[in-house]
C-alpha positions in Angstrom: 0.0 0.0 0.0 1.4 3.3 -1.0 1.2 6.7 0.9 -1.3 8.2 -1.1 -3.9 5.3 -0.3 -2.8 5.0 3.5 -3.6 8.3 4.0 -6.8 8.3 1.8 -8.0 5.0 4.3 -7.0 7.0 7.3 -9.3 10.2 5.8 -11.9 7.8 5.4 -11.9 6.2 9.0 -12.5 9.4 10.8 -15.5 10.5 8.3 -16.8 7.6 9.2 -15.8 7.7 12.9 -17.8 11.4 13.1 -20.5 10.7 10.3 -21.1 6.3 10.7 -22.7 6.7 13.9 -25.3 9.8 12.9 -26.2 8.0 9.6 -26.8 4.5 11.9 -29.2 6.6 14.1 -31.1 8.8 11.7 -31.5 5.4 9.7 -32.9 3.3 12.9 -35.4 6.0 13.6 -36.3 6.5 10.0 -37.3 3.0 9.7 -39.1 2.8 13.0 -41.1 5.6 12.3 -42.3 4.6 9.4 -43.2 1.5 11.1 -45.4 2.9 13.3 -49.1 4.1 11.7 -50.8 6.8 13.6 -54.1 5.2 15.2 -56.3 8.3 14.5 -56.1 10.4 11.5 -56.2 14.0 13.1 -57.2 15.9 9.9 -60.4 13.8 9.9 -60.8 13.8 13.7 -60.5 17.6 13.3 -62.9 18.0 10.6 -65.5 16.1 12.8 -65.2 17.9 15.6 -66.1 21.0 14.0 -68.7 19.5 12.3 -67.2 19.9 8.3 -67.9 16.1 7.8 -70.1 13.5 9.0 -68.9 10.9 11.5 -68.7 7.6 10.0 -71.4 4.9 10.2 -70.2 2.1 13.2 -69.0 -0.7 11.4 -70.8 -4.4 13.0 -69.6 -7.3 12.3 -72.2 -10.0 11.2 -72.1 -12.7 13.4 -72.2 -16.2 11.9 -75.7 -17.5 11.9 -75.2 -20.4 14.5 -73.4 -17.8 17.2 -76.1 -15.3 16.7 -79.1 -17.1 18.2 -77.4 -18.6 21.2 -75.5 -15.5 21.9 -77.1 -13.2 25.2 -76.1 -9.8 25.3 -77.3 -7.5 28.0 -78.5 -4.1 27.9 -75.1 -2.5 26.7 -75.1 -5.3 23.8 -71.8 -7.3 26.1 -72.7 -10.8 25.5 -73.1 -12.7 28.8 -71.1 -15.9 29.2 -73.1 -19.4 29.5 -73.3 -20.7 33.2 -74.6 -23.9 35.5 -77.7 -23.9 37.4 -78.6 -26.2 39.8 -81.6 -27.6 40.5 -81.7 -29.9 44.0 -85.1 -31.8 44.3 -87.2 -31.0 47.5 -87.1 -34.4 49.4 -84.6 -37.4 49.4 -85.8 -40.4 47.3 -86.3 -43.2 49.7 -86.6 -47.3 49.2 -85.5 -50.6 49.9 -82.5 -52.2 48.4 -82.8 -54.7 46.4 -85.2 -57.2 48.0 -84.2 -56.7 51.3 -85.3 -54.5 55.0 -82.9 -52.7 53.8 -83.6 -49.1 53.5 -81.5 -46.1 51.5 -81.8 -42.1 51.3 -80.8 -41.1 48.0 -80.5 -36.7 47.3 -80.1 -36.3 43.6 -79.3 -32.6 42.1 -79.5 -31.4 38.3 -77.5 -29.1 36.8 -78.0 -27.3 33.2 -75.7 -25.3 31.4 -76.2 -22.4 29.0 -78.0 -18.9 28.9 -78.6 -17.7 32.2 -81.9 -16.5 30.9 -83.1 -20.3 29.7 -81.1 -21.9 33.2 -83.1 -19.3 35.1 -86.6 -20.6 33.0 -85.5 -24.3 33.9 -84.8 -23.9 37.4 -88.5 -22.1 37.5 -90.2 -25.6 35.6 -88.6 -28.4 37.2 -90.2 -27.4 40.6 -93.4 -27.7 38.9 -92.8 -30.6 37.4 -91.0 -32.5 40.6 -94.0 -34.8 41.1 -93.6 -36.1 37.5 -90.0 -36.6 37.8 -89.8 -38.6 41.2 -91.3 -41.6 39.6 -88.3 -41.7 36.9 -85.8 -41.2 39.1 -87.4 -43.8 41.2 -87.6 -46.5 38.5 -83.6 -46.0 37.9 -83.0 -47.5 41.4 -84.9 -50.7 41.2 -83.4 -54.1 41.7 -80.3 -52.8 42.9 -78.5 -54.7 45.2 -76.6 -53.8 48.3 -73.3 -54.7 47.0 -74.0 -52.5 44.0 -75.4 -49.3 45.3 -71.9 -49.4 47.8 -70.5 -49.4 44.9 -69.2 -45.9 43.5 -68.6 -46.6 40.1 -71.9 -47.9 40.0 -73.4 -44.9 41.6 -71.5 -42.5 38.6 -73.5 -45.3 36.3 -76.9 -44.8 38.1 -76.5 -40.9 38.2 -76.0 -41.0 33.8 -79.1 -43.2 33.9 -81.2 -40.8 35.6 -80.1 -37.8 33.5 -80.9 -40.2 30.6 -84.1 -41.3 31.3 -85.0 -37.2 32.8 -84.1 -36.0 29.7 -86.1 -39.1 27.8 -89.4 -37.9 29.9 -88.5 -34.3 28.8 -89.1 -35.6 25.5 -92.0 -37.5 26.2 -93.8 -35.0 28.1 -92.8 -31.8 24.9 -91.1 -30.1 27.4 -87.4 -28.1 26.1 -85.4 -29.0 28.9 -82.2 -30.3 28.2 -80.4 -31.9 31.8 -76.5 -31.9 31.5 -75.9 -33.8 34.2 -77.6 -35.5 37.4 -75.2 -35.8 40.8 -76.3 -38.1 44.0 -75.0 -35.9 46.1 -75.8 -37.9 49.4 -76.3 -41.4 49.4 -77.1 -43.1 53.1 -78.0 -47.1 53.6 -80.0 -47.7 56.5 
């Protein structure tokens, strides 16, 4: 390397020791700048405030067909989450086991998920409807033995066969009622 081109590299260096780090920066915030989008448009904002334009229309979005009609909104329009009502039936169902002297106490809740507007209409018919129900629950317990009603796997099984046959007699008797799930939630053998 000759003199000439040392001292042309060394001329070089500084520049870009004093004008590098500048262009680095100004190019960083150039590019994030341009990045970000401003969220309002002033000019327009402006021009609405002082009443030169019209505000835009509110834009809704459709909601799919299926969503729209099992959707509940409240007053404001907020739509009000799904939730489980219970429904506990007045007296405990009481019989013999199996053939036997035997007697049990059996307390059996319903629960039904959805709207709290149609859980709220349930909870208001099954009261009415008890008497009807007691019978089916009832016939669910019959010719059970002692060994199986000890049993807690068994009682799981018994508590699906009452919500199956409640819902069956919902069917039966035109009633919309829809149980999602039956719990024995006390169980004594005398």
């Amino acid at each position: 390397m000759t003199e000439t081109e040392w001292t042309v590299l060394k001329r070089l260096g500084k520049g870009l020791l004093y004008v590098g780090p500048g262009a680095v920066i100004i190019g960083v915030f150039a590019a994030g700048h341009t990045m970000i989008a401003p969220e309002t448009d002033r000019l327009t904002t402006y021009r609405i405030e002082n009443g030169l334009i019209a505000p835009p229309e509110p834009v809704v979005e459709p909601m799919p067909e299926a969503e729209a009609e099992d959707v509940e909104r409240d007053a404001e329009g907020a739509i009000i989450p799904p939730a489980y009502r219970y429904f506990s039936f007045t007296m405990p169902f009481t019989g013999n086991v199996g053939m036997t002297k035997r007697l049990f106490s059996m307390e059996v809740s319903l629960s039904v998920f959805g709207s709290p507007f149609v859980g709220d209409v349930v909870l208001l018919r099954l009261p009415e409807m008890e008497a009807q129900l007691r019978p089916v629950v009832l016939a669910q317990m019959q010719g059970m033995s002692e060994e199986e009603v000890r049993d807690p796997a068994v009682r799981n099984a018994l508590a699906l066969r009452i919500r199956d046959a409640l819902n069956a007699e919902f069917t039966t008797l035109g009633e919309k009622i829809e149980i999602d799930n039956a719990m024995i939630t006390s169980f004594v053998l005398n």
